[in-house]
ZAMI-685600 format. One line per field, with one value per atom (N, C-alpha, C): residue number from 1; residue in three letters; x, y, z. Coordinates in steps of 0.001 Angstrom, whole numbers. Atoms other than C-alpha are relative to their C-alpha. Layout:
k	c(NUM|...)
r	c(ALA|...)
east	c(X|...)
north	c(Y|...)
up	c(Z|...)
END
This chain:
k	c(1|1|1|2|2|2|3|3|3|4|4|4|5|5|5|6|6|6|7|7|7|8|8|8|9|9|9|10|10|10|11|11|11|12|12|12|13|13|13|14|14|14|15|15|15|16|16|16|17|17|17|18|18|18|19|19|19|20|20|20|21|21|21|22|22|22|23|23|23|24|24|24|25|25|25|26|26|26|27|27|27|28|28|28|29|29|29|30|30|30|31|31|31|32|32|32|33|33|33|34|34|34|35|35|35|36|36|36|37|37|37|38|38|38|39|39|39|40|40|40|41|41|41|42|42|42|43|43|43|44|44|44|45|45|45|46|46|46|47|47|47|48|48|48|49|49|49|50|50|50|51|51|51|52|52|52|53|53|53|54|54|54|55|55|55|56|56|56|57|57|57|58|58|58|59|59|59|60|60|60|61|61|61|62|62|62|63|63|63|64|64|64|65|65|65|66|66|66|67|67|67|68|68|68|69|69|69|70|70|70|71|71|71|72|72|72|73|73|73|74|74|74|75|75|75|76|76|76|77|77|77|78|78|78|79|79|79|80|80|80|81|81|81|82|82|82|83|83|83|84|84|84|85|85|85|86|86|86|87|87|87|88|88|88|89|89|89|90|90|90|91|91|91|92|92|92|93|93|93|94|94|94|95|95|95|96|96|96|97|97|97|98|98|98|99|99|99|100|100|100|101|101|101|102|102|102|103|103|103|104|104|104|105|105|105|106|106|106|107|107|107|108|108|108|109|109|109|110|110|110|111|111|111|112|112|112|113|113|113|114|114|114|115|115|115|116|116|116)
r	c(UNK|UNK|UNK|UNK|UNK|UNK|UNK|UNK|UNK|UNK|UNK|UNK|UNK|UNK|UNK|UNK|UNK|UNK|UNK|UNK|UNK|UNK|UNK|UNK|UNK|UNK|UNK|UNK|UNK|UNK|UNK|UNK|UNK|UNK|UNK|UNK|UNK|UNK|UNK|UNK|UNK|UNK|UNK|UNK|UNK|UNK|UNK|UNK|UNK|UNK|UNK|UNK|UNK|UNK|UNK|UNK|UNK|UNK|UNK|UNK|UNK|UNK|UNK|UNK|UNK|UNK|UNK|UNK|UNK|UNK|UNK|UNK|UNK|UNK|UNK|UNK|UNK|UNK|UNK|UNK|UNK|UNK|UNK|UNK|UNK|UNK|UNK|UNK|UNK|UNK|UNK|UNK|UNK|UNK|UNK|UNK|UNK|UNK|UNK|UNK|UNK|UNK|UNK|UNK|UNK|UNK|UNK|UNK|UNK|UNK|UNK|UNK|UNK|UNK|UNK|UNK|UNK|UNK|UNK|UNK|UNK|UNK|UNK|UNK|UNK|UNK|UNK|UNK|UNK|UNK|UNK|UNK|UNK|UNK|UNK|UNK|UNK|UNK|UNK|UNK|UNK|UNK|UNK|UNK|UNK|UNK|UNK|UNK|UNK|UNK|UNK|UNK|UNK|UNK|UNK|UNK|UNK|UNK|UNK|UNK|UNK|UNK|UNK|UNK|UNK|UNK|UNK|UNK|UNK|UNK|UNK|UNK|UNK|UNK|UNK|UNK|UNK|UNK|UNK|UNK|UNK|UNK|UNK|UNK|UNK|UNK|UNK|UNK|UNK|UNK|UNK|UNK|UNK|UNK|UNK|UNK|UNK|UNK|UNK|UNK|UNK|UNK|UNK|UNK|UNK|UNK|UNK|UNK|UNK|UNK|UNK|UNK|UNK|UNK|UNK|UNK|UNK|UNK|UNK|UNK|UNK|UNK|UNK|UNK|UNK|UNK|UNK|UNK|UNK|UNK|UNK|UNK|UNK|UNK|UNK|UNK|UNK|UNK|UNK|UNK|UNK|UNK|UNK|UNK|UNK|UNK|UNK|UNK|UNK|UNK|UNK|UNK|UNK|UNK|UNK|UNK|UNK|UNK|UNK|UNK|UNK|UNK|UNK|UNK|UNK|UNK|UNK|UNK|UNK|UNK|UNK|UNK|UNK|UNK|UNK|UNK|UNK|UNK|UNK|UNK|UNK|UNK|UNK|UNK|UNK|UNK|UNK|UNK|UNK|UNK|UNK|UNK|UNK|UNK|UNK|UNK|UNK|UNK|UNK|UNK|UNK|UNK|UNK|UNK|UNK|UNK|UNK|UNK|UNK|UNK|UNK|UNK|UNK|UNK|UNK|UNK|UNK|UNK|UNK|UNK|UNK|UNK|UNK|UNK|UNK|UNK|UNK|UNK|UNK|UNK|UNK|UNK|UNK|UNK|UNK|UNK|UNK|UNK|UNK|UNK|UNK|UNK|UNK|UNK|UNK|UNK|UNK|UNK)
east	c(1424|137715|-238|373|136295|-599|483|134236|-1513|1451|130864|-155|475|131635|-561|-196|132408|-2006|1392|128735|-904|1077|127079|67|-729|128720|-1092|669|127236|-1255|1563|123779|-542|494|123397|256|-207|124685|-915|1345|122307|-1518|1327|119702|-844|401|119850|-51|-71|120603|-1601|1129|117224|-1134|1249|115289|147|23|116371|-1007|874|114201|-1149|1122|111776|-1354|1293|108059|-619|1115|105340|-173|-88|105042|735|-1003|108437|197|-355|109150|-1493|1061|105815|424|-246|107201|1341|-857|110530|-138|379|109017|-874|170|106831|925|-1270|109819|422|-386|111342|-1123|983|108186|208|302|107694|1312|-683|110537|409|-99|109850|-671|882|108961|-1732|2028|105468|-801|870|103494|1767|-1237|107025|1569|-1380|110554|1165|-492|112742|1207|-1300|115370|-532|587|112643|-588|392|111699|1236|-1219|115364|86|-62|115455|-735|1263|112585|546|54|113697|1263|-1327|117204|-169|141|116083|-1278|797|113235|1028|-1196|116622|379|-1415|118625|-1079|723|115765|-387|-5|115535|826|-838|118670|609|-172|119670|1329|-1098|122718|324|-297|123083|-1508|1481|119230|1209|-850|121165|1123|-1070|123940|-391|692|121999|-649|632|120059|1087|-960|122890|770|-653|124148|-625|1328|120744|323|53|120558|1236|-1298|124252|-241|80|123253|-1573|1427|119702|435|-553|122106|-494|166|121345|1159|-667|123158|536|-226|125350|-801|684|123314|-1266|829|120376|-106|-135|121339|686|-884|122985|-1543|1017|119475|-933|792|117347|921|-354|119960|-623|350|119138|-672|1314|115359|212|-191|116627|708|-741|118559|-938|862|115816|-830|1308|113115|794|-652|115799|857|-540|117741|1421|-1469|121310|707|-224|121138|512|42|121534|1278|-1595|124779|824|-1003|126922|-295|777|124462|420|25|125112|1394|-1356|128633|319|-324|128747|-598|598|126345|622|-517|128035|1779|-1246|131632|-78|737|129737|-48|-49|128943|1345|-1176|131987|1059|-77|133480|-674|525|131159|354|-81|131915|1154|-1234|135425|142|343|134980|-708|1075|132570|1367|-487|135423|1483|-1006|138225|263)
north	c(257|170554|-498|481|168580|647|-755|169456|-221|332|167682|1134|-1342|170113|1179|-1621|172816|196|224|171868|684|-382|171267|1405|-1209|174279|1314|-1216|176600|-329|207|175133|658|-539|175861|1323|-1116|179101|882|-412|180216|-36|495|178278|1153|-483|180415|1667|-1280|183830|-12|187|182738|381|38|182264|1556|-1149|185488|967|-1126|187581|-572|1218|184372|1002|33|184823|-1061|938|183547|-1355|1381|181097|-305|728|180754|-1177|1090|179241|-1171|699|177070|-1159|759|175949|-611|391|175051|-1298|867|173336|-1418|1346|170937|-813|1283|169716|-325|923|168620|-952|925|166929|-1231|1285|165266|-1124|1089|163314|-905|607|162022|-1561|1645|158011|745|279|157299|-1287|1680|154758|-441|-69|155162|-60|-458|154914|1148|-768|157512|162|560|155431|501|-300|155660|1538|-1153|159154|426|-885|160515|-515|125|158133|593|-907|159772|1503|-1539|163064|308|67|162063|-39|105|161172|1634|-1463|164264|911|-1132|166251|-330|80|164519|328|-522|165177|1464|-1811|168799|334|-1|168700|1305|-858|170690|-528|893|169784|240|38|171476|-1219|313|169387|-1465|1503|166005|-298|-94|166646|-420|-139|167169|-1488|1086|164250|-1209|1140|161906|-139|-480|162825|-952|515|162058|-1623|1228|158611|-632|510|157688|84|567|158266|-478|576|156659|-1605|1247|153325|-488|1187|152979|-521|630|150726|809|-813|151945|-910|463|149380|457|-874|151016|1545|-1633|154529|-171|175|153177|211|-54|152202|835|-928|154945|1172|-970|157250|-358|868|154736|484|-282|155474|1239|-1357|159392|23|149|158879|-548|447|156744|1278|-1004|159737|1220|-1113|162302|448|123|161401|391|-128|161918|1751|-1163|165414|79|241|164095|-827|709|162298|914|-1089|165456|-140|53|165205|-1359|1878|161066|476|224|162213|793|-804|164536|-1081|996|162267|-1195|1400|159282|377|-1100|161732|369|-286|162842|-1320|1122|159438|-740|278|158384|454|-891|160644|-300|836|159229|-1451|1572|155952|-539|-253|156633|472|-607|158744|-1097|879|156000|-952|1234|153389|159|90|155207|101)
up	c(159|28594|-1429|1408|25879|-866|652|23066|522|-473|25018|1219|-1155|28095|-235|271|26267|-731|443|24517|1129|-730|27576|614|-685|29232|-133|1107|26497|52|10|26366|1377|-1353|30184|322|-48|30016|-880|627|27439|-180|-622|28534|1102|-872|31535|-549|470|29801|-891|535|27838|973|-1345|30783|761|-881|32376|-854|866|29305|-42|-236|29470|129|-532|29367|489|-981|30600|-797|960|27074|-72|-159|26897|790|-899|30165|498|384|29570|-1187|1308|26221|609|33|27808|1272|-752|30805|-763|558|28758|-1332|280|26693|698|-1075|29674|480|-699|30829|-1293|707|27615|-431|-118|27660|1237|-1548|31565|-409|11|31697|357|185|30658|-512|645|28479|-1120|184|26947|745|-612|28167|-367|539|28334|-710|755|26642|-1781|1632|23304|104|672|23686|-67|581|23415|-1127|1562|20155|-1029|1052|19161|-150|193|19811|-902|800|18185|-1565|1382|14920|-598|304|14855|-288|790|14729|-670|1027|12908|-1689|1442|9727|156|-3|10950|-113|594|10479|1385|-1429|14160|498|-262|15333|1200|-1500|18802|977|-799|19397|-162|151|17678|969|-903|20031|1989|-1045|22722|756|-288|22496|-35|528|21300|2186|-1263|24919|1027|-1043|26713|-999|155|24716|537|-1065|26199|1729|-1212|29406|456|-460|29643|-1047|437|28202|-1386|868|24529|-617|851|22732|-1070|1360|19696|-918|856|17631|-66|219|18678|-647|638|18060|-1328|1450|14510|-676|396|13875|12|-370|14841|-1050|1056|12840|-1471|1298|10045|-558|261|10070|-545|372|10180|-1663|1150|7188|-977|1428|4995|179|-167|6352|-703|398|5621|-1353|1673|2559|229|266|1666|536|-512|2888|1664|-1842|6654|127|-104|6073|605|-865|7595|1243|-1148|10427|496|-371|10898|135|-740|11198|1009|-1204|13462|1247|-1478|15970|14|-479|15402|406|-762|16674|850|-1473|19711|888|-606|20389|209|-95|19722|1320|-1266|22297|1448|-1386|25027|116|-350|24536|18|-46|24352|1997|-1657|27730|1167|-620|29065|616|-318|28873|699|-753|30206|1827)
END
């Protein structure tokens, strides 16, 4: 198992161990992040960029991961996702460079995986 399984693996497993103590706001708060990244006046190609670069200056790395994931499979481009880190990087500053390598290693990894 890779290191993206072993990712997703763990996210869904805690996801669900979350939800089992879940309240009533919780599972409210976890349902409309999933909504808000559903096609809208937006695509949901630009809200994962959106939601990619919001981490990458929060500086989150299981969210950057996460998303770097979702933007590979809703087809962006690596020139897109170079650029959108970009933005994260002028908004974020030199502090987000650890972060730009880890997501562009993830990606890497899918697009590696993608082509075999």
């Amino acid at each position: 198992m890779d290191e993206i399984e072993k990712f997703q693996q763990k996210r869904q497993a805690l996801n669900e161990l979350v939800m089992k103590y879940a309240g009533l706001g919780t599972k409210r708060y976890y349902s409309l992040d999933s909504q808000a990244y559903r096609e809208g006046a937006l695509p949901t190609k630009t809200k994962e960029l959106l939601g990619l670069v919001a981490s990458f200056v929060l500086r989150c790395d299981d969210c950057i991961t996460y998303h770097v994931i979702r933007c590979h499979e809703e087809g962006v481009s690596s020139e897109a996702l170079e650029e959108a880190l970009f933005i994260g990087l002028i908004v974020g500053g030199t502090i987000t460079i650890p972060h730009q390598r880890r997501a562009i290693q993830v990606w890497d990894e899918l697009k590696n995986k993608s082509a075999a």
